[in-house]
C-alpha positions as semicolon CSV with decimal commas, in nm:
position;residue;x (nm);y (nm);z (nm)
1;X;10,549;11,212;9,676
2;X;10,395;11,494;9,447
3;X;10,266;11,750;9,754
4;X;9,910;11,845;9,633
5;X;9,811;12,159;9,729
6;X;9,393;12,224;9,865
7;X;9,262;12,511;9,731
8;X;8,984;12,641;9,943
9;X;8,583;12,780;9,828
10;X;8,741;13,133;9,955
11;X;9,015;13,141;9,692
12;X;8,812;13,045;9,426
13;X;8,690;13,342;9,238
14;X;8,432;13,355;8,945
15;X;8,472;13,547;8,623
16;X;8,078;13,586;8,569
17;X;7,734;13,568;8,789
18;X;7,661;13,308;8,603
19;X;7,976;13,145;8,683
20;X;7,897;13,270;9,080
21;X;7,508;13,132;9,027
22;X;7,661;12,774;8,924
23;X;7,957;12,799;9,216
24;X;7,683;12,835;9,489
25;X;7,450;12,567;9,326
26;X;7,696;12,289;9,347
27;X;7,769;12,399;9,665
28;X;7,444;12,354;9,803
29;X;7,388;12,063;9,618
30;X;7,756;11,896;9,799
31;X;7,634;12,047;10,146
32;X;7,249;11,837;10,086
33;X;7,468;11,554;9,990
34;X;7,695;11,577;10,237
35;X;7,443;11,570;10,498
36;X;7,186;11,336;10,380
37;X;7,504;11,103;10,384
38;X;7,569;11,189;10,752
39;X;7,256;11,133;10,828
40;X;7,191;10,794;10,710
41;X;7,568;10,660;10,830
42;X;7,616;10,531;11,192
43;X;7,781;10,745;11,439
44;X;8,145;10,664;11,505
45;X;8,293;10,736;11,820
46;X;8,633;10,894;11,817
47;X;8,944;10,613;11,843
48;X;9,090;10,607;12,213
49;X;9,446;10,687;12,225
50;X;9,528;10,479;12,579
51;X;9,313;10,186;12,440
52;X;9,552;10,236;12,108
53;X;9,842;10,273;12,297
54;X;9,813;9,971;12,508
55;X;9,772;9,760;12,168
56;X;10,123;9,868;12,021
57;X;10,260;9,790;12,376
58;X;10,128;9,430;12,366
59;X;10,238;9,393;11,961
60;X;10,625;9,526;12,034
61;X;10,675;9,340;12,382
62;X;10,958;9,112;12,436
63;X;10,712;8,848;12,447
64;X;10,660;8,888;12,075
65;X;11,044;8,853;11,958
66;X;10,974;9,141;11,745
67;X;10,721;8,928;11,536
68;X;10,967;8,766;11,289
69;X;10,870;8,496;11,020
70;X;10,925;8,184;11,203
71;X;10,888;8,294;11,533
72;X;10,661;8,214;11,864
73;X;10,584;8,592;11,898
74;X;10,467;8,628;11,528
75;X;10,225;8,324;11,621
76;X;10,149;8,505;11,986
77;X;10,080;8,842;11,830
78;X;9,820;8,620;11,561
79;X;9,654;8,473;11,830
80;X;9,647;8,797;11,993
81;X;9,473;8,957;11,665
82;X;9,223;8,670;11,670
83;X;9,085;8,693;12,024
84;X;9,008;9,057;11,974
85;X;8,795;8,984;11,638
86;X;8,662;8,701;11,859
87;X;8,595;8,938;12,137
88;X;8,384;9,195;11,914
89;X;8,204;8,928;11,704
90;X;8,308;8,985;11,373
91;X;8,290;8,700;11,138
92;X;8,551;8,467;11,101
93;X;8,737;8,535;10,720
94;X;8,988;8,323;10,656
95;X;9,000;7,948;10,526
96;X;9,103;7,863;10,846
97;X;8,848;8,009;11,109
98;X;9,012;8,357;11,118
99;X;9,351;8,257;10,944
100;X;9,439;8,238;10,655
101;X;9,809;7,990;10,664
102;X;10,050;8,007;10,395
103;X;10,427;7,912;10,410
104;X;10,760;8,147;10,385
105;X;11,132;8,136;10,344
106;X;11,284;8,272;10,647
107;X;11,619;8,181;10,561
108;X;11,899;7,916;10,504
109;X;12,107;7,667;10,654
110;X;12,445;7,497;10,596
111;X;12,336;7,157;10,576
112;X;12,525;6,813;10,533
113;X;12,875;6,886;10,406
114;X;13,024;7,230;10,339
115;X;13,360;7,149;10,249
116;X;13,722;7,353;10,024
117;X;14,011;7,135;9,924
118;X;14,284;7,312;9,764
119;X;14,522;7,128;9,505
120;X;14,809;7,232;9,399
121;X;15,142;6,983;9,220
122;X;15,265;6,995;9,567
123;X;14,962;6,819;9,739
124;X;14,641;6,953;9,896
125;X;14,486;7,219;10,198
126;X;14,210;7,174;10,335
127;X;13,977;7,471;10,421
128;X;13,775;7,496;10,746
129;X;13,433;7,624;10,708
130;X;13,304;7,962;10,859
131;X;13,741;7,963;10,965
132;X;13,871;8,007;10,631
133;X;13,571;8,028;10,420
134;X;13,202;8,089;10,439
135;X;12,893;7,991;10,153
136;X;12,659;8,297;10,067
137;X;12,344;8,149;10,214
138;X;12,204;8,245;9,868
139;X;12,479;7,994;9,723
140;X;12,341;7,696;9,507
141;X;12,416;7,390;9,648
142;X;12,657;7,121;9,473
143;X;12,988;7,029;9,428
144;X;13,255;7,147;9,156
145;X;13,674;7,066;9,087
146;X;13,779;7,312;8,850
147;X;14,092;7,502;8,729
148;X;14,098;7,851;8,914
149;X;14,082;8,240;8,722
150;X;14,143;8,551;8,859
151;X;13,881;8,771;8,755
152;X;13,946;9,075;8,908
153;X;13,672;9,245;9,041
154;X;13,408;9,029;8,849
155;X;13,226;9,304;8,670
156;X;13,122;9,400;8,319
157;X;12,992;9,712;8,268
158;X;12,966;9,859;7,937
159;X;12,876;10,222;8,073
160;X;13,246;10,240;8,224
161;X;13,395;10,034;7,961
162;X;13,538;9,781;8,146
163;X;13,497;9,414;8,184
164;X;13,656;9,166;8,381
165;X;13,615;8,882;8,196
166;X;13,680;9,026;7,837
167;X;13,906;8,766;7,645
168;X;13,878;8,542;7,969
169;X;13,744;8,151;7,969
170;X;13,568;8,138;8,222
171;X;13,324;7,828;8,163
172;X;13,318;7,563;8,375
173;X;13,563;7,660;8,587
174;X;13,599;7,889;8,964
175;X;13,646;8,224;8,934
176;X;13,807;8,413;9,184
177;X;13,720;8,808;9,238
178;X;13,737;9,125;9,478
179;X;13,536;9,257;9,653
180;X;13,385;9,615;9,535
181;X;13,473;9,784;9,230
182;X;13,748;10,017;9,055
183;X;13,751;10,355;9,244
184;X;13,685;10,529;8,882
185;X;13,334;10,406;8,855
186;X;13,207;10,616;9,151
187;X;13,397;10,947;8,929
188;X;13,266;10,846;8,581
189;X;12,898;10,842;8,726
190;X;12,884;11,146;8,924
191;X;12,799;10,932;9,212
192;X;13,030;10,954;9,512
193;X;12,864;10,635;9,669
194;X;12,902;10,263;9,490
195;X;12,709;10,164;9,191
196;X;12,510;9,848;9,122
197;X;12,819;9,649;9,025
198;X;12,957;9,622;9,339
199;X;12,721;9,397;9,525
200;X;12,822;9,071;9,560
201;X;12,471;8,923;9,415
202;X;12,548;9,114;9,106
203;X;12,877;8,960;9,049
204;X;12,734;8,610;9,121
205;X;12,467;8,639;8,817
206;X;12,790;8,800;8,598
207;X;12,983;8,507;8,661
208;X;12,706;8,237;8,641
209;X;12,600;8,437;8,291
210;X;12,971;8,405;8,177
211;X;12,929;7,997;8,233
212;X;13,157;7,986;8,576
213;X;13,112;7,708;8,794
214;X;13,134;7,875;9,116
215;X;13,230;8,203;9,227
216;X;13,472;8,303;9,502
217;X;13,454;8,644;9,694
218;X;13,759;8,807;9,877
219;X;13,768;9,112;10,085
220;X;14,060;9,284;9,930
221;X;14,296;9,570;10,036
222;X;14,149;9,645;10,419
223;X;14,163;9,996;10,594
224;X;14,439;10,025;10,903
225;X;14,361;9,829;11,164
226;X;14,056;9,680;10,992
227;X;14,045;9,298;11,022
228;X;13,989;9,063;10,712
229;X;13,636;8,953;10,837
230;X;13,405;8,696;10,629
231;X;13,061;8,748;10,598
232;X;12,841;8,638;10,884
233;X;12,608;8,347;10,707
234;X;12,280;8,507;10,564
235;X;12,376;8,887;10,624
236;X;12,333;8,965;10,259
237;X;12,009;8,944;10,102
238;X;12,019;8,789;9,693
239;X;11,755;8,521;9,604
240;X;11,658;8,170;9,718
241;X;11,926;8,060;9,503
242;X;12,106;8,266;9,280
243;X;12,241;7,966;9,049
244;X;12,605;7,931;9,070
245;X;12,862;7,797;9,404
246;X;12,887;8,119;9,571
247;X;13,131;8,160;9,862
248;X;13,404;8,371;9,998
249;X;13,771;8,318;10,161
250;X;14,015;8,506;10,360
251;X;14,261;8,728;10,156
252;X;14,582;8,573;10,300
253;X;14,403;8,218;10,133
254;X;14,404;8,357;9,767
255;X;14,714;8,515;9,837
256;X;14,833;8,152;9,843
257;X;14,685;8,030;9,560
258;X;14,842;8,367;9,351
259;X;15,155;8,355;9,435
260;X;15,281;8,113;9,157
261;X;15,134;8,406;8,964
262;X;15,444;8,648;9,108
263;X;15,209;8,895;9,223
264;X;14,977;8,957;9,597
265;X;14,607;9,002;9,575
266;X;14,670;9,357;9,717
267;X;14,975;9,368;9,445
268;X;14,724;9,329;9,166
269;X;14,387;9,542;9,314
270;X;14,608;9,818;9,320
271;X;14,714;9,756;8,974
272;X;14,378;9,747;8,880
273;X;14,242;10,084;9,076
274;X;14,586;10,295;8,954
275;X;14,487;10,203;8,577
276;X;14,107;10,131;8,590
277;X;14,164;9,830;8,354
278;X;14,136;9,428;8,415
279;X;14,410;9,240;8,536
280;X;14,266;8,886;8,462
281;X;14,445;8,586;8,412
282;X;14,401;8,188;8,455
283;X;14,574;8,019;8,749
284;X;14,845;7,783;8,641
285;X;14,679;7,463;8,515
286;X;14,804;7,299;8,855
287;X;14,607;7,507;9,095
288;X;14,245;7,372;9,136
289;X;14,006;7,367;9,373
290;X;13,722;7,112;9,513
291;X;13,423;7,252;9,629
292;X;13,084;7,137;9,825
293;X;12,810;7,348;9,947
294;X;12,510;7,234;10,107
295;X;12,265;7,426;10,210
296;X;11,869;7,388;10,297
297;X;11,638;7,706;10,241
298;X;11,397;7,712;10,599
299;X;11,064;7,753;10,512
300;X;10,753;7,830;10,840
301;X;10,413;7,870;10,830
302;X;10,266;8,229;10,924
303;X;9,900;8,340;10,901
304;X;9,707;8,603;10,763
305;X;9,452;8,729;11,011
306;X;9,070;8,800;10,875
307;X;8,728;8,962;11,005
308;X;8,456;9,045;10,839
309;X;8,173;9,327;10,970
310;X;7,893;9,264;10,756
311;X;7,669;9,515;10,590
312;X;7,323;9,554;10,520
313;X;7,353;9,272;10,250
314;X;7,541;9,024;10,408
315;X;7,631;8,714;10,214
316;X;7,947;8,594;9,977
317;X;7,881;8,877;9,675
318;X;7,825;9,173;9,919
319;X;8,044;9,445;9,819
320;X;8,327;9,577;10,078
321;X;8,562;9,777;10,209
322;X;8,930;9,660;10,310
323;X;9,094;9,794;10,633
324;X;9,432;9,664;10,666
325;X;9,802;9,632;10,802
326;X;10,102;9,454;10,808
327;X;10,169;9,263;11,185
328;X;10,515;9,137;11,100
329;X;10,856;9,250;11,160
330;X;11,220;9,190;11,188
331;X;11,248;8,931;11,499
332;X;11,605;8,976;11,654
333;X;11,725;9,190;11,301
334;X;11,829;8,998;10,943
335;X;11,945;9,149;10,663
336;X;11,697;9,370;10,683
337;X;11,795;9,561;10,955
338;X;11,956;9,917;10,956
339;X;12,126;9,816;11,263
340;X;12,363;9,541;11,172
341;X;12,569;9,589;11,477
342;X;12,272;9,506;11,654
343;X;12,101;9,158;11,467
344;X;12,022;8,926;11,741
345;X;11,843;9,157;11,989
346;X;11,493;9,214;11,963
347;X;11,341;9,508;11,650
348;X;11,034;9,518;11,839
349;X;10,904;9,748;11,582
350;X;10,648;9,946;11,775
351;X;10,571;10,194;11,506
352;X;10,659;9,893;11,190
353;X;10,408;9,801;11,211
354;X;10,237;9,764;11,550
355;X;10,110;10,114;11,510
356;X;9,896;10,002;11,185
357;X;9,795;9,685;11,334
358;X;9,707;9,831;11,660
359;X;9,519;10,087;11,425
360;X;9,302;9,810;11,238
361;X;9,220;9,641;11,591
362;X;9,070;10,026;11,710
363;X;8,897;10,095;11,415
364;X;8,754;9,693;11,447
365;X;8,659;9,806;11,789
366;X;8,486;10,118;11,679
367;X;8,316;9,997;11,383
368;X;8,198;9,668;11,532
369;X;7,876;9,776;11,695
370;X;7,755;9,888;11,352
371;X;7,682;9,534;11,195
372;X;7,441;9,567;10,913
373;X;7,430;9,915;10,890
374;X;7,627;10,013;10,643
375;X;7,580;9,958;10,289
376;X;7,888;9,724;10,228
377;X;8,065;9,522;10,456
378;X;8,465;9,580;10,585
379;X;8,708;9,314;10,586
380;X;9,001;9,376;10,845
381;X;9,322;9,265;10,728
382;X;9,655;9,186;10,950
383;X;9,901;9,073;10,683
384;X;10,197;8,837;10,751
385;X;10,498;8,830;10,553
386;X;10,509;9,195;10,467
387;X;10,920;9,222;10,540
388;X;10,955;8,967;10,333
389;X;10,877;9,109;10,003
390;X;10,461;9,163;10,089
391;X;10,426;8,772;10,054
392;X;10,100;8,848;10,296
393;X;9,897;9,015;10,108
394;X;10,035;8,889;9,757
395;X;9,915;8,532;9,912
396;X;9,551;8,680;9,974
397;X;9,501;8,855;9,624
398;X;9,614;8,524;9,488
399;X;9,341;8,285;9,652
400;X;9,135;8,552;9,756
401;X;8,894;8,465;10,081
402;X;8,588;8,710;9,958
403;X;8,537;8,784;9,601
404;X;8,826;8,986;9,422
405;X;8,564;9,198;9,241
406;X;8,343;9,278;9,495
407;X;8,613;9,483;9,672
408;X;8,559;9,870;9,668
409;X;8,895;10,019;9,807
410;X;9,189;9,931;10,037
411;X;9,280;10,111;10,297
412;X;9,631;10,031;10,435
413;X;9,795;10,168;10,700
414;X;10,190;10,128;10,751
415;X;10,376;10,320;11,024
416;X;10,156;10,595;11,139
417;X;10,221;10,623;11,492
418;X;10,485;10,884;11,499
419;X;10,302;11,186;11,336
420;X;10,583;11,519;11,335
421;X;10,475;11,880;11,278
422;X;10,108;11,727;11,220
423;X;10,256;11,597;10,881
424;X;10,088;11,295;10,711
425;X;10,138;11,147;10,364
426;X;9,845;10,982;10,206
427;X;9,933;10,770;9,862
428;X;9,710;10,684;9,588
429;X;9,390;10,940;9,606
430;X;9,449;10,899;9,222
431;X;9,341;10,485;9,168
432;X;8,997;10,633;9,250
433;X;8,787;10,845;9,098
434;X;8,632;10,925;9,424
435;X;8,935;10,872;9,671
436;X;9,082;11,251;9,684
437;X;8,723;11,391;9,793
438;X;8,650;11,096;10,021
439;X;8,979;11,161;10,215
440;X;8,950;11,526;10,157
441;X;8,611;11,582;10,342
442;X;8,701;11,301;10,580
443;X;9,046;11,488;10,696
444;X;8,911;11,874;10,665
445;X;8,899;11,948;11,058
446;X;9,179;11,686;11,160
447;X;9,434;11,992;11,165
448;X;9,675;11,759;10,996
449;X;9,912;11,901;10,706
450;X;9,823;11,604;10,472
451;X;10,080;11,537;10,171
452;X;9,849;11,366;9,881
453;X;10,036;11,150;9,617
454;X;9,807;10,996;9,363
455;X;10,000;10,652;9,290
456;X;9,940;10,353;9,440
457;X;10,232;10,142;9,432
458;X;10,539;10,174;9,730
459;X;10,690;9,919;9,938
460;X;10,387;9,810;10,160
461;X;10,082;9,548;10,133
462;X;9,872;9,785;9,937
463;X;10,040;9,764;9,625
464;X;9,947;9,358;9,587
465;X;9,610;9,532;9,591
466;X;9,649;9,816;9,306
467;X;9,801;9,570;9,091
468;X;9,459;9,349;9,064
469;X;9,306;9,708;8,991
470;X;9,152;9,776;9,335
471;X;9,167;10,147;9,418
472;X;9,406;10,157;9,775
473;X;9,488;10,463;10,006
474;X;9,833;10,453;10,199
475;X;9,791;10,636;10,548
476;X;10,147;10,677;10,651
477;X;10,326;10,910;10,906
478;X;10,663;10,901;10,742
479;X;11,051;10,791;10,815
480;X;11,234;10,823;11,100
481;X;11,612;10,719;11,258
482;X;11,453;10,433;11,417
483;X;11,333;10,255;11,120
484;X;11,418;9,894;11,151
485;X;11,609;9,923;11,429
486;X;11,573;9,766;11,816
487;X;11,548;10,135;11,899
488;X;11,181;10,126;11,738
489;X;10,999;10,126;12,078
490;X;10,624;10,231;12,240
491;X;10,777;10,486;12,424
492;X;10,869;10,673;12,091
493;X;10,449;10,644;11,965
494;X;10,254;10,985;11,941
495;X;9,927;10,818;12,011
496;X;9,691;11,131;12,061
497;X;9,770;11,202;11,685
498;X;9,791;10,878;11,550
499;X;9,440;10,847;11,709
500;X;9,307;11,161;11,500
501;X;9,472;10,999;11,176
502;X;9,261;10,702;11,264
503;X;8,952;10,888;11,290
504;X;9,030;10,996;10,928
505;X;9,081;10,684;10,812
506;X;8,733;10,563;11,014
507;X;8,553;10,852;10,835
508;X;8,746;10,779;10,508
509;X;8,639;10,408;10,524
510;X;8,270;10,466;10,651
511;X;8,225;10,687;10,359
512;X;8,333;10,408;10,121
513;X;8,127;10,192;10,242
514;X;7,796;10,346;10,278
515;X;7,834;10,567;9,953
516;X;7,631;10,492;9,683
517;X;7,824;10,433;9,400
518;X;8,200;10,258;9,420
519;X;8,481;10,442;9,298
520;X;8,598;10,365;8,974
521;X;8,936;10,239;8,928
522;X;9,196;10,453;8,774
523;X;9,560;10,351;8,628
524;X;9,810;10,690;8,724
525;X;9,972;10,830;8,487
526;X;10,348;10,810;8,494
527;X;10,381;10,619;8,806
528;X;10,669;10,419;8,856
529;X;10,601;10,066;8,990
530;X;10,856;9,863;9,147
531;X;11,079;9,593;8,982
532;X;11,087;9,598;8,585
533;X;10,780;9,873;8,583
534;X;10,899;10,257;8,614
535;X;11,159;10,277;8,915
536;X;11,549;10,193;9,008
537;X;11,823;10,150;8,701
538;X;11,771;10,072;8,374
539;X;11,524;10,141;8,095
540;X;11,177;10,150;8,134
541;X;10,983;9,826;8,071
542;X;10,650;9,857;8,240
543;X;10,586;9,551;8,415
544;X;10,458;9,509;8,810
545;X;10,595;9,209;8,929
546;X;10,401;8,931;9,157
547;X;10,557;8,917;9,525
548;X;10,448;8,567;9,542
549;X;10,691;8,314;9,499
550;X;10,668;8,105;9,173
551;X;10,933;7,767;9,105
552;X;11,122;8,005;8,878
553;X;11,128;8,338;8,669
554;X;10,930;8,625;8,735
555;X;10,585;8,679;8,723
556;X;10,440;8,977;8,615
557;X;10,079;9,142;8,869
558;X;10,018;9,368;8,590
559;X;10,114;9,541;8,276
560;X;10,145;9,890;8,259
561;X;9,904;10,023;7,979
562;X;10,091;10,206;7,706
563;X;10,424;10,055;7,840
564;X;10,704;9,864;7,650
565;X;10,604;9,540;7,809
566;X;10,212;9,626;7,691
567;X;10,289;9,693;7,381
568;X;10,490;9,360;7,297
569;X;10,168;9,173;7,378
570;X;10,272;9,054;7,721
571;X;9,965;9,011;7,981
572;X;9,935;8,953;8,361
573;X;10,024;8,653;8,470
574;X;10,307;8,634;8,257
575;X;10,637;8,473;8,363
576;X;10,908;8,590;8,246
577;X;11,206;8,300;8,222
578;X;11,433;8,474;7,936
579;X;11,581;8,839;7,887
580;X;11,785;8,831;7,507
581;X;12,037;8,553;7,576
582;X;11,993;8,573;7,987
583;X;11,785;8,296;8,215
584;X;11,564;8,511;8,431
585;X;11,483;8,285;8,765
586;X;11,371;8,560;9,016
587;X;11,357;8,920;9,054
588;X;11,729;8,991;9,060
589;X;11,797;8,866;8,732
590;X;11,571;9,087;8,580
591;X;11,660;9,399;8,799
592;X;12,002;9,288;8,655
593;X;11,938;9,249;8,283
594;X;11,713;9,557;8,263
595;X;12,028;9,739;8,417
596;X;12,271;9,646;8,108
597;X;12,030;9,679;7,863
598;X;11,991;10,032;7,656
599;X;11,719;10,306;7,606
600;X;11,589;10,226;7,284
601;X;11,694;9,841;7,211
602;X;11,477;9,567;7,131
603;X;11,511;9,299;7,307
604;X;11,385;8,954;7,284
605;X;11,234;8,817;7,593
606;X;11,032;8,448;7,683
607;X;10,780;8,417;7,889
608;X;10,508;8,128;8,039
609;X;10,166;8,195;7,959
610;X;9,938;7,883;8,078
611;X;10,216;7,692;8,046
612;X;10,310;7,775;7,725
613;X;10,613;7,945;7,600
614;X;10,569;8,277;7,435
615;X;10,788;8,519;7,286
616;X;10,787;8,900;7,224
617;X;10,994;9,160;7,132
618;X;11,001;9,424;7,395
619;X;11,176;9,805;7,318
620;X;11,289;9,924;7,608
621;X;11,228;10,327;7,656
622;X;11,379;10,611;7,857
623;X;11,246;10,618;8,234
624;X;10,968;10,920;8,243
């Protein structure tokens, strides 16, 4: 975040009287303001740390099984949310009394049969599931029998020049690969860690591109005394379904399979490292395999929680002022979880993101006597589905409960109970033209060093909100070692300062709403949005993709003005199903093609646009 620095009346110096006369003029002209504006808004008390405490203790109890998509305690803590609105009579804002239901993925299933039958001229093994091999629960389902190739480590990465499946037919048929990549790559990039080519969701959309059938994963060469482990079902994250039979098998399995070959799969990775070039070859025409996977993607039903404080013009076009959070978390850990050692007990996430929730339910408290008084209303917002990929609030801005237009600013707050050094970071004071003076005169005696950024897109429920054009601020109190971890506990919560930072935001979000005039919407310049916009790998191709989940491709929130995308012709709404000669069905895909492609090359790329397809050529440009 760019660290903004406040320069105070004392430091500014004039280089005239004139300049001096004009310097005290506005001056007294902000101070009038200023006060006439304190005058007429209603008298907040200050937020009650105990009273904000005891809310993050009920959110992150055992009770609510760390408030995970799917879960009783996501449901408890919703209900919990919904008596308190009840409790201070705010308005019921959802479709559904104060909820607002819509329906996630919260994971897969091996369904029916899951089943690996080896056959070779001398007869046939059979494999025993989650024994000798395991389905990626991001696996298409299906069944394939299909001559075998060793593909190395499946890559193809032009950058290193090296491809595992150059001169290799690999359609229609399994394709059998390590895990990882050559140790060169990690030399030749200047990176010491792995690149982008060695996970395993990567190599699936490589080998479905390529025309394989299915894909099979193997560990490899192993460390001493490491054990030749498969992959617990649904520990690694990739798509709904990332289009090809995706599983993996025990290295002393595909040993058996290679050894008509004359060489071990350790044999030929270390052929492969010493020389940093393929080693690919097609089994011998008797070695096939049969393959089934069957798996069924859950689904539950979670809720958005709503109030509404109305203001002096109460009624469906009254103007307003969004205070919201995220209420979700991890449950017992999923992929997800920076504690992997630890998935199954509870992340009870006390400061992700029962800190911001408990936050929204003070300043709902505080603000709740003051029906009608202000010029606009507020709508509190507790958003489900925020670990998920922000499905929450990407759900609301789609079918909106209040007028899309009529809203003035978010305010989101996301982990801001554990406030260090008095350090906080505010994002996007520049998606306003009135933001950075709002939060400026709002925070001037919190004692708080305050770290401005002026973008508004990052990984939390605001960003559904910038990309309809709705100026946001992100109140945030920064990282820690406990991040998505069981170790995320009350006990941990600084709630004397979290409770200043919510007078801020109080102050920040009374202002908004009783000010005259809205602040005007502002695109920032250079920012880097998630997905195909200005951030990760890749050229730069200046879309903002839609969290919400569409049948298949990707569609876009927003186009970045002046971008490649923009300049193509391609619009909001958007879906994007083609990149060149590549199917795009979800966000990896694209991450994926945008990665191979080139600063600088055109390329040709379909897209839905009410139902219609569309195409555009798109030249992709250096990253700024």
């Amino acid at each position: 975040m760019q660290n903004l620095r406040i320069v105070s009346a004392g430091q500014i110096r004039g280089s005239s009287d004139r300049a001096a006369r004009g310097f005290v003029t506005a001056l007294f002209a902000l101070f009038v303001f200023t006060s006439l504006s304190l005058a007429t808004a209603p008298s907040v008390p200050a937020a009650d740390p105990q009273r904000y405490l005891d809310d993050i203790k009920a959110l992150s109890a055992p009770a609510m099984e760390g408030r995970g998509a799917g879960t009783k305690g996501l449901t408890r803590a919703a209900h919990l949310i919904e008596q308190r609105y009840k409790t201070l009579g705010l308005e019921p804002a959802g479709t559904n009394s104060y909820f607002q239901p819509f329906t996630v993925i919260t994971g897969a299933q091996l369904k029916g049969k899951n089943s690996f039958v080896m056959l070779t001229g001398s007869g046939k093994r059979e494999l025993k599931v989650k024994q000798d091999f395991v389905p990626f629960s991001f696996s298409a389902s299906g069944s394939v029998q299909a001559p075998m190739v060793f593909a190395g480590y499946g890559i193809s990465a032009d950058e290193f020049h090296y491809d595992d499946y150059a001169g290799l037919d690999v359609k229609d048929k399994i394709v059998l690969v390590l895990r990882y990549e050559p140790p060169s790559f990690a030399a030749q990039s200047g990176d010491h860690g792995l690149t982008q080519h060695s996970q395993v969701v990567t190599k699936a959309i490589n080998a479905r591109n390529h025309g394989a059938k299915a894909l099979i994963l193997v560990n490899g060469k192993l460390g001493d005394g490491e054990e030749d482990l498969l992959t617990r079902f649904g520990s690694v994250s990739g798509p709904e379904n990332v289009g090809i039979i995706f599983l993996q098998v025990k290295n002393d399995v595909a040993d058996g399979w290679l050894k008509p070959s004359g060489k071990s799969l350790g044999e030929l990775q270390a052929q492969i490292n010493a020389a940093s070039k393929p080693a690919s070859f097609a089994l011998p025409e008797n070695q096939n395999a049969s393959v089934t996977v069957s798996i069924a993607t859950t689904r539950s039903p979670v809720n958005n929680v709503l109030a509404y404080l109305p203001g002096k013009t109460p009624g469906p076009n009254e103007e307003y002022v969004i205070i919201g959070a995220h209420y979700d978390h991890l449950g017992r850990g999923n992929v997800d979880s920076l504690a992997p050692s630890q998935i199954g007990q509870i992340h009870p996430g006390a400061d992700d993101n029962a800190s911001g929730t408990a936050g929204v339910l003070e300043l709902a408290r505080l603000l709740a006597p003051h029906k009608g008084e202000l010029r606009r209303g507020i709508l509190f917002m507790n958003f489900a589905g925020e670990e998920l990929g922000l499905l929450g609030s990407a759900a609301w801005v789609k079918d909106p409960t209040r007028p899309l237009d009529k809203a003035v600013a978010m305010l989101n707050m996301d982990m801001i109970g554990r406030i260090k050094d008095e350090k906080v970071y505010i994002g996007g004071v520049g998606t306003g033209s009135t933001l950075k003076a709002v939060v400026e005169q709002a925070a001037q005696n919190s004692g708080f060093k305050i770290e401005y950024s002026p973008g508004g897109y990052s990984s939390s429920d605001h960003t559904s909100f910038v990309a309809r054009k709705i100026p946001v601020l992100f109140f945030f109190s920064g990282l820690h070692s406990d991040y998505h971890k069981p170790s995320d506990t009350w006990e941990k919560i600084n709630p004397e300062s979290a409770a200043r930072l919510l007078n801020v935001v109080a102050a920040t979000g009374e202002q908004l709403a009783d000010a005259e005039d809205r602040p005007a919407f502002q695109v920032v310049a250079d920012e880097k949005p998630p997905g195909g916009g200005g951030s990760g790998y890749g050229p730069y191709f200046g879309s903002i993709p839609d969290f919400g989940e569409v049948e298949t491709g990707v569609r876009f929130a927003d186009i970045k003005p002046n971008s490649p995308a923009a300049k193509a012709g391609l619009k909001a709404g958007d879906i994007l199903v083609q990149f060149n000669d590549k199917p795009i069905k979800n966000l990896y895909d694209f991450t994926d093609a945008l990665r191979r492609s080139k600063v600088g090359e055109v390329v040709e790329v379909k897209v839905l646009r009410d139902g219609q397809q569309v195409t555009a050529s798109v030249k992709l440009e250096q990253r700024k």
